[in-house]
SEDOMAR-310731 format. One record per residue (C-alpha): y, z, x; residue in one letter. Coordinates in steps of 0.02 Angstrom, whole numbers, plus 50000, padded with zeros to 5 digits. Layout:
% residues N
YZXA
...
END
This chain:
% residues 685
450905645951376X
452275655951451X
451465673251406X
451035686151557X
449305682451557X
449765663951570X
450805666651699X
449705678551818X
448115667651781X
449255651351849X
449635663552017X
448165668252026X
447665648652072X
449045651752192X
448345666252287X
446555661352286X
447385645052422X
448275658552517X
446765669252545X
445435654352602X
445455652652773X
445135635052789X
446455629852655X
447805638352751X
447355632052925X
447285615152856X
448835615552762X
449685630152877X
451565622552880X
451695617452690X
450955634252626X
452295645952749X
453645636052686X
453265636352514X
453045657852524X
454565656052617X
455355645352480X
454605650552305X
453695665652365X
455005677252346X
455205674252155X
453325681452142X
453105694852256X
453865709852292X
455325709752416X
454695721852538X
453195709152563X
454245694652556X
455355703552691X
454155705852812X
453685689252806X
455245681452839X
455545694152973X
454185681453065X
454685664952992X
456275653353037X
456105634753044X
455095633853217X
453745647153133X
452415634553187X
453245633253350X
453465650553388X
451625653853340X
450865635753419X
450035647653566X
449535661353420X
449055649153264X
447665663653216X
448875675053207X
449985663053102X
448525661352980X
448045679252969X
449895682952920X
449745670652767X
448315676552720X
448925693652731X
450265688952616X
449035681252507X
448075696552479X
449365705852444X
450025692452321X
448305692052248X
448395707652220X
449875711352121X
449425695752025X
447445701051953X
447415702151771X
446875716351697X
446165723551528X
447895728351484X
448555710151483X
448445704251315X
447445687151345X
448245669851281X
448175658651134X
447185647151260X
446235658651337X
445655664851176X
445085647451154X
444215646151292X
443365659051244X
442845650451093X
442255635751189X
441355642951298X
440335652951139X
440055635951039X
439605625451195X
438545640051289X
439675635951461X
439495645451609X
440985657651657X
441395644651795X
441135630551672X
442475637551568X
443645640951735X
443465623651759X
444175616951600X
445375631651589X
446105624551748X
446235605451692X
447025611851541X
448225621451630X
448575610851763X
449045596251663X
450115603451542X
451215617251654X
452405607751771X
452515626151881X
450835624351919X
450865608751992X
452455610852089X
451335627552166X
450045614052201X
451165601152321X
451405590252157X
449915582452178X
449245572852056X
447415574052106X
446605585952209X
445105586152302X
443565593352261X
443715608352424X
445395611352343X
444705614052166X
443395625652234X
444825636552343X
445745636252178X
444425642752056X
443455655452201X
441955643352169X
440755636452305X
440865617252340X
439405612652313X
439255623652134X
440875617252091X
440475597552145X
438865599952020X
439675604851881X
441185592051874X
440305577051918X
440155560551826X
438785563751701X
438865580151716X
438825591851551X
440885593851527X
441145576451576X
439735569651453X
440615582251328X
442005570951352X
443065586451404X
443655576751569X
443425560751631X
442945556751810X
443445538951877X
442555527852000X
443425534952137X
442745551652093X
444455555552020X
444615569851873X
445775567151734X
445855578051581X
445385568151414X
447125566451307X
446015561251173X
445565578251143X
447295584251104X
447065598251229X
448775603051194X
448075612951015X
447175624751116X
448705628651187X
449725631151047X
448555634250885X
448035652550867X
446335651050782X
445855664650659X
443895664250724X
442515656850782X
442295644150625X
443805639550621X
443965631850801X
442135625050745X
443035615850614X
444355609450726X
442955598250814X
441695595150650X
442865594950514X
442245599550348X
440645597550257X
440565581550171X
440405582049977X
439805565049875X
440785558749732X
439085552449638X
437935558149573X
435925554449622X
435515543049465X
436935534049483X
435885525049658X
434275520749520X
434605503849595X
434245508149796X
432295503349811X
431575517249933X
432815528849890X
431445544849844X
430425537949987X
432195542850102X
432215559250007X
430645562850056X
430955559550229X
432475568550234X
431995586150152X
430125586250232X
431125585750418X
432465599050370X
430955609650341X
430045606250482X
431285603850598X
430885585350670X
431765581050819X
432535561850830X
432595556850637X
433365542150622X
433985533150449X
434915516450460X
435875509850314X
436615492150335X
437405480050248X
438775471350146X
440295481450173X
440885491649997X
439055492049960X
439075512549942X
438035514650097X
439305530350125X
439135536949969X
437375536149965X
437195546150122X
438405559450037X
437345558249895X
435535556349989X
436175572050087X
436725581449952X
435145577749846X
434025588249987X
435235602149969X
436095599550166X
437745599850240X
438155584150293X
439545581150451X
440095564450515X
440775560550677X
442825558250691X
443105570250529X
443915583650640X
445455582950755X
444485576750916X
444595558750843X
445765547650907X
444875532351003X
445435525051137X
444195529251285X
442915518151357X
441665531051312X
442435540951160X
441205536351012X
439865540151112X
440545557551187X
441175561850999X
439395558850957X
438595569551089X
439825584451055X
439215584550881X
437425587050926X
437635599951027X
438785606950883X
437555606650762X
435905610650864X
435885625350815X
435915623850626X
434465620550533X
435055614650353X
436325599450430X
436285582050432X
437535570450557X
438305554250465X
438805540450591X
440005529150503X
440455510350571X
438965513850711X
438935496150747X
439895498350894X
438665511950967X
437155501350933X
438125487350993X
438735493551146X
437585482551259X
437425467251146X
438905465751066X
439505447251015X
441065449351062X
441155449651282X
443015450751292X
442815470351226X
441275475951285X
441365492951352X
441825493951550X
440335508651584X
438715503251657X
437635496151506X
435945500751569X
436705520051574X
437425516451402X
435705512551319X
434985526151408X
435985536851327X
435985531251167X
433855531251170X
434035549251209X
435095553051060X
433975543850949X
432455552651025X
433055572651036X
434175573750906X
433935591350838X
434665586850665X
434415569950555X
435615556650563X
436145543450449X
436715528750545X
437905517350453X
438065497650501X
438615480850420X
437695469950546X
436175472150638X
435945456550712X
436485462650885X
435605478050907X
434525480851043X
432685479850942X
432435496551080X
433765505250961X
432795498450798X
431135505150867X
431795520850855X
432335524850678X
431305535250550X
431915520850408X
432975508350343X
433855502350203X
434635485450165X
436055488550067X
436605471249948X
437815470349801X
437045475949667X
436385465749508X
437525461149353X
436615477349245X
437075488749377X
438695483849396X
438995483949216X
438135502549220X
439645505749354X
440925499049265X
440475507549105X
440435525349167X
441925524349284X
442835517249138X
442105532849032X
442555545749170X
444415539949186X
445085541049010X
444755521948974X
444115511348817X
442055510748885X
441435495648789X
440055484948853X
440855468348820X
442235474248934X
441095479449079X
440065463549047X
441945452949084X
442345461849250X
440815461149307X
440915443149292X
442535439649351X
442705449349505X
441545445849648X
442395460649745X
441155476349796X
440655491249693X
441685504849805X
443295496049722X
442785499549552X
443155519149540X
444855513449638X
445505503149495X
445025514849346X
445805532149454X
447215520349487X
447285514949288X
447395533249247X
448485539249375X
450005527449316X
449615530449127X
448845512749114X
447485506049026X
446355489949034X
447705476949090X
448175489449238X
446395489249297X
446375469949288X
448005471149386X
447135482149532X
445765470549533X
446695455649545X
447525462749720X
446435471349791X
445175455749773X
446675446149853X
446805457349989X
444995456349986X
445025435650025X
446375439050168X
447785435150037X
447085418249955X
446865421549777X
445205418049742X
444695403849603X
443805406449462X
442755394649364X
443535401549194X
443845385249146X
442065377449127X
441515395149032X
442945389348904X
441785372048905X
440305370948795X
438665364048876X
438145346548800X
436655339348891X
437025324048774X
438235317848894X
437325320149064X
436485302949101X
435095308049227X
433475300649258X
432435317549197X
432655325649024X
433575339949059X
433365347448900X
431355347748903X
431585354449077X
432395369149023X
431205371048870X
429675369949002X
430295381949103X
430735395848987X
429075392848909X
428155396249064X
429155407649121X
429335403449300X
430455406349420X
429765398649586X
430585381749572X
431955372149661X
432975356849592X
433875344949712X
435445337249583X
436135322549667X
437225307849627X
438975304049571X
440185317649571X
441025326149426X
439455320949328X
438895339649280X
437825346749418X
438425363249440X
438905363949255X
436955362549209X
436345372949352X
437485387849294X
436835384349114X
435035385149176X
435305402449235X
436145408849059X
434765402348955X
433575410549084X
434355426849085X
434625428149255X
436055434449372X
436785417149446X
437245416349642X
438415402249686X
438775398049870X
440145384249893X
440185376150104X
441785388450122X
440405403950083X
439185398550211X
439895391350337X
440545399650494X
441575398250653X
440305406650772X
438695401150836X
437225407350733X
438475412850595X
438165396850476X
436175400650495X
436615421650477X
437645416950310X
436015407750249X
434855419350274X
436005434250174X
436095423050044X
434475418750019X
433985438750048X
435305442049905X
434555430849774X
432775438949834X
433335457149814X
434385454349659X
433255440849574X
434425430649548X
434765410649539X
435345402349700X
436635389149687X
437315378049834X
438655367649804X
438945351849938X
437235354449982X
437305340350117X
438355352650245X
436695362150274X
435395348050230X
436025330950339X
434615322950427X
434135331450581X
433765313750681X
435815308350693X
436145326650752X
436875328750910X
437015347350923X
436085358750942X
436995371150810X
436735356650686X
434665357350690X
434775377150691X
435695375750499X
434415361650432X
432905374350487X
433675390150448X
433865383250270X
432135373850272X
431175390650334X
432055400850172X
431725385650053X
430075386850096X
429575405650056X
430805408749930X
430135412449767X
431585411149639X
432775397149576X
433635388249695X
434555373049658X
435755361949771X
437145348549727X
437585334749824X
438635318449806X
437845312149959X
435815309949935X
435575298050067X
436145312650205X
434945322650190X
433625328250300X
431885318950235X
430985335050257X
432185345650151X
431635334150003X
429805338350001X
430225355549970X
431245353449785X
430175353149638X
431115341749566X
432705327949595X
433625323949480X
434775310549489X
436425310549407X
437255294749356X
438875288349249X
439015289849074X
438115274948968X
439355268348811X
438725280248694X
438845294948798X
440745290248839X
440965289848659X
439995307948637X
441195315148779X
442595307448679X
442175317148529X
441635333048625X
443455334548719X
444605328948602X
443755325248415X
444095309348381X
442795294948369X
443225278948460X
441835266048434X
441755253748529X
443595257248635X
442825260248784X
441525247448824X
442375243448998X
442585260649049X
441045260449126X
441225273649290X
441745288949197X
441085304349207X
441115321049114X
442385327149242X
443795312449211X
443615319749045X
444075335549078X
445375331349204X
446315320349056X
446075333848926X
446975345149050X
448385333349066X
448485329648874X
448605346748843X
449975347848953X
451145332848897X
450735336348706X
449445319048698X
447915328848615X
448095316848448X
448645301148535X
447075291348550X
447745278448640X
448815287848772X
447065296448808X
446145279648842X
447425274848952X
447385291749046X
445345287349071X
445835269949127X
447015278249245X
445545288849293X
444025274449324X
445365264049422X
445845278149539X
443775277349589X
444195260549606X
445635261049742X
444615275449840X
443015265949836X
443885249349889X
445125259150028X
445165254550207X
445195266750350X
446745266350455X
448405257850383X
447885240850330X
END
C-alpha cells in the first residue's frame, strides 16, 4: 500500500477537502491547523512558508473581520497541494488499484462506483488516511462527496442501502445510514495479492469449476433423473431465465454429487456459492449477497450452472423454525429478494436442501423441478458397495457387499470414505469395517448403535409362536398372491416373537425391511413426531420396502384420553399414511388395549400373541439348547420365546449349555421375575 501511487491517490482525498469551499468554511480552524501541523511533510516549503507567514495560534482571530480571505488562503494552499499531488501516467498504478480495475471490468461499475470502494478500502486499512481525516470513524455523506469530487446527490445514490455495491455485499450500510466496509470480503487481498489477470481475480470470488466423482449410471436409481437432464441441457441452449432445480432430502443421500454429475452429464461448468475466498459467514445478509455476486458473475456465460449447497437457510430465511436466529433484516425485503433471484436468474441453479417443510410455498412455486432424494434400496447399495470396493484395490464379492449393506444403516456418501480410507493405510476388509464402525458412531452423536445380529444368528420356528392365526398359512397366502397392500397389527405379551416374525415375513418376501423403533420417530419439537412419520412412510413407498414399528402404542393410543393437542396430531398423521399406503406395514405392541379404536379398522389382520402352551415350551427347549425335557416344565406356564433366549445367553456365559437342570431353574428364575413385576406396587410399600 505504501507505493507512490498509493500515497498521492490517499493526498489526493486530502486536497479535494482543501479545495471545496464549503468543507473549509465549515471546518476552517481544524483544516489551518492541520496544514500548519502535517502540511509541511507534503508540500513544498516555499508553499508551506507562505502559509505560516499568515498563521500563529490567533489565525482565526486575526482573520475573524476577513474569514473570506482566511478561506481563500486554504484553498489556495489546497490547489497548490492538489496540484503537486495528481497522479499521472508515469506513476506506476498499485497492486489495489490494479484490482480495482479488475472489479470494476467483472462487475461493469461506474468510474465513481469504483472511487467509492477504492476509498472504503483505503480508508479502512491505512491509519494516515484517517489521521488526514480528523480520525473519524464515520463520515458523512457531504464529506464523502468533497472527498471523491462527486456530487451529493450522485454520490448518496450510489452508496445507499440497497443500492448495487451494498447489495454486492461490498459495504454494508447500518440503520443509521452508517457505511462500514464488509471484513467478510477479506478486502485486505486486494491489497496485497498481485493477480496475474482478469481470470484469476474471477477465481478469487467463484472458485473453480466443480468436477463430479461419479459417474451418470452410477444415479440409475434417481427416478426423473433424464427428465432433469432434459431440463437442464434444453435451457443452456435456449437460454431460460429463472431455472430452478431443488434437490432435498436425507443428508449423505448424494444430492451433491448428483448435481456434479447432472451438471456434468449436459456438458456445463458448474460453480457453487462459498467455493472461492469471499466465504466466510458471519453477516446478517452474507449467503444471500454471496449468492447475488455470483449471478452477476456468471450472467454473462452461457454454458454455467450455479450449485447452492445447505440452501435451507436462504429458503428459510422468513420461516425458519428456529426464532432465536432468524436474520435481523426486514423479512418482507428478504423474500423479495429471494423471488427475484428465482425469477431472473440468467443461469440454472441447483438448489440443495434437507428439509423443506419451512419454505415459503412462494419459493416452491417457483422452481423448474424437484427431486426427493431417500436412501437408496438394499440392490443399490450393494451396487455401491461392490464397485467402490472394486475401484479401491479391495476383495469385490457380493456376499461381502450384501453384509455391509445390512449392517450399517449409515448413508451412501460414507461408503467411498471407508474403502479410500482402507486403501490409503494399506488395509483391507476389517479396516473398512473399522471406518464404518466410527464414523456410524459419530454418525449416532457417539452412542454406538445396536444391531439385531443376534436374532439373524436365531433360526425362525413358527412352531413355537402360540398366536391365534396360523402364521405359517399366512405367509404361504401371501406369497401366493403376491400382494403387498396389507397391514398386520401383532399384539400381546412381550418377548413372544413379534418383530422376529415380521422381519421373517419380509425375507421370505424378498423385500428390503424398514424398522422404526419409538427412539426413530419420535421427536422433541412440535410437528417433528408427525414429520418423522410421514418420511418413514415416504421411505418404505419410494424404496418398496416393508414397514416395521416397534412399540406401536407411542403413535396409536386412543385419541379420547388425549389431552394435547400434539398427541391427536401423531394418531392422525399415522392414520392418514396407514390409510393410502400400499405396501407392508406391520406394528408391535405389548399394550392392545391403548390403542386408538380407529387405528384398528385399518390392519388387515391382528394377530394376537400369547405364551407358550406345554408342548411349545418343550419345542423351544429343544430348539435353544437340544435336549428333550418331557414333561419338566408343566408349571412353567408364562414363558416366552424371549426367556429362552435370555437363559441361553446366560448359559453360554457360565458354561450351563449341558446342565438340564441348571437351565430349568434359570426359566423358573425367569417366569417368577414376571411374577414380582406383575404383582409390584407403585411407591415403596
Amino acid at each position: 500500500m505504501n507505493t507512490e501511487f498509493e500515497k498521492r491517490k490517499n493526498l489526493s482525498y486530502i486536497a479535494n477537502l482543501l479545495v471545496n469551499k464549503k468543507y473549509v468554511k465549515s471546518n476552517l480552524k481544524s483544516v489551518a491547523e492541520w496544514i500548519f501541523e502535517e502540511g509541511c511533510e507534503f508540500c513544498n516549503s516555499k508553499l508551506f512558508k507562505e502559509f505560516k507567514q499568515n498563521y500563529d495560534r490567533e489565525f482565526l482571530e486575526k482573520y475573524k473581520h476577513d474569514k473570506k480571505g482566511a478561506i481563500d488562503r486554504v484553498i489556495e494552499y489546497g490547489e497548490a497541494f492538489k496540484k503537486k499531488y495528481t497522479i499521472n501516467k508515469r506513476i506506476k498504478p498499485s497492486i489495489l488499484e490494479k484490482n480495482l480495475n479488475f472489479l470494476k471490468e467483472l462487475f461493469d461499475f461506474s468510474d465513481n462506483q469504483k472511487e467509492i470502494l477504492g476509498f472504503f478500502i483505503r480508508y479502512s486499512s491505512n491509519y494516515m488516511i484517517r489521521e488526514l481525516l480528523l480520525n473519524k470513524r464515520y463520515l458523512s455523506y457531504v464529506e464523502y462527496a468533497c472527498i471523491l469530487d462527486i456530487e451529493l446527490n450522485e454520490m448518496t445514490e450510489l452508496i445507499k442501502k440497497g443500492g448495487y455495491l451494498s447489495s454486492l455485499g461490498f459495504f454494508n450500510v447500518n440503520y443509521e445510514g452508517k457505511i462500514e466496509l464488509n471484513e467478510n470480503m477479506k478486502f485486505k487481498y486486494f491489497c496485497s495479492s498481485n493477480f496475474k489477470n482478469i481470470d484469476e481475480f474471477r477465481e478469487f470470488f467463484l472458485g473453480k469449476n466443480i468436477e463430479p466423482n461419479l459417474k451418470w449410471n452410477d444415479f440409475n436409481h434417481i427416478k426423473n433423473k433424464n427428465v432433469l437432464e432434459k431440463i437442464l441441457k434444453n435451457s443452456l441452449i435456449t437460454h431460460e431465465k429463472g431455472i430452478n432445480i431443488l434437490l432435498y432430502g436425507e443428508p449423505g443421500t448424494g444430492k451433491t454429487e448428483f448435481a456434479k454429475t447432472l451438471v456434468k452429464q449436459v456438458g456445463a461448468k458448474l460453480y457453487t456459492i462459498g467455493e472461492g475466498e469471499d466465504n466466510i459467514l458471519g453477516h446478517e445478509d452474507s449467503r444471500y449477497k454471496q449468492l447475488y455476486r455470483t449471478n452477476v458473475l456468471l450472467s454473462k456465460d452461457k454454458n454455467t450452472c450455479l450449485l447452492v449447497d445447505e440452501a435451507d437457510d436462504i429458503l428459510e430465511a422468513c420461516y425458519g423454525r428456529n426464532i432465536f436466529y432468524r436474520s435481523k433484516v426486514d423479512d418482507e425485503a428478504s423474500k423479495v429478494k429471494v423471488n427475484r433471484i428465482l425469477e431472473n436468474n440468467s443461469q440454472p441453479t441447483i438448489w440443495i436442501a434437507n428439509q423443506i417443510d419451512d419454505m415459503d410455498k412462494a419459493y416452491l412455486r417457483r422452481f423448474t423441478f424437484a427431486i426427493y432424494f431417500l436412501k437408496p434400496d438394499k440392490e443399490t447399495i450393494e451396487r455401491m458397495w461392490l464397485k467402490s470396493l472394486k475401484e479401491n484395490g479391495l476383495v469385490s464379492d457380493i456376499s461381502i457387499a450384501k453384509d455391509f449393506s445390512k449392517k450399517y444403516s449409515i448413508s451412501p456418501s460414507f461408503i467411498d470414505m471407508a474403502t479410500k480410507t482402507s486403501k490409503l493405510i494399506g488395509g483391507g476388509i476389517d479396516e473398512v469395517k473399522l471406518t464404518l464402525d466410527a464414523m456410524q458412531e459419530a454418525y449416532s452423536n457417539g452412542k454406538t448403535p445396536q444391531r439385531d445380529e443376534n436374532t439373524s444368528k436365531i433360526k425362525f420356528n413358527p412352531n413355537i409362536l402360540n398366536t391365534d392365526t396360523n402364521l405359517e398359512n399366512l405367509t404361504k397366502r401371501i406369497i401366493e398372491l403376491k400382494r403387498l397392500d396389507f397391514s398386520l397389527c401383532l399384539y400381546g405379551v412381550s418377548g413372544t416373537g413379534k418383530s422376529f416374525f415380521a422381519e421373517h415375513l419380509g425375507e421370505k418376501l424378498g423385500i428390503e425391511v424398514i424398522k422404526k423403533k419409538c427412539s426413530d420417530l419420535l421427536s422433541r419439537y412440535v410437528g417433528g413426531t408427525e414429520e418423522n412419520i410421514y418420511s418413514a412412510f415416504e421411505e418404505a413407498r419410494t424404496r418398496g420396502a416393508m414397514l416395521i414399528f416397534d412399540e406401536a402404542d407411542s403413535f396409536l393410543q386412543d385419541r379420547t384420553g388425549a389431552f394435547r393437542s400434539w398427541e391427536i396430531t401423531q394418531v392422525n398423521e399415522m392414520l392418514t399414511q396407514m390409510e393410502k399406503h400400499k405396501y407392508p406395514f406391520i406394528c408391535t405392541t405389548n399394550l392392545m388395549d391403548k390403542l386408538d379404536k380407529a387405528s384398528l379398522r385399518r390392519f388387515t389382520f391382528k394377530v394376537r400373541y400369547d405364551y407358550m402352551t406345554e408342548q411349545q415350551r418343550e419345542i423351544c427347549f429343544k430348539h435353544f439348547f437340544g435336549q428333550e425335557v418331557s414333561g419338566l416344565l408343566s408349571d412353567l406356564s408364562k414363558l416366552t420365546p424371549g426367556d429362552f433366549k435370555v437363559v441361553k445367553d446366560k448359559a453360554e456365559i457360565l458354561g450351563f449349555m449341558d446342565n438340564k437342570e441348571e437351565l430349568i431353574n434359570m426359566l423358573e428364575l425367569e417366569m417368577s421375575s414376571k411374577d414380582v413385576l406383575l404383582h409390584r406396587k407403585i411407591g415403596f410399600i
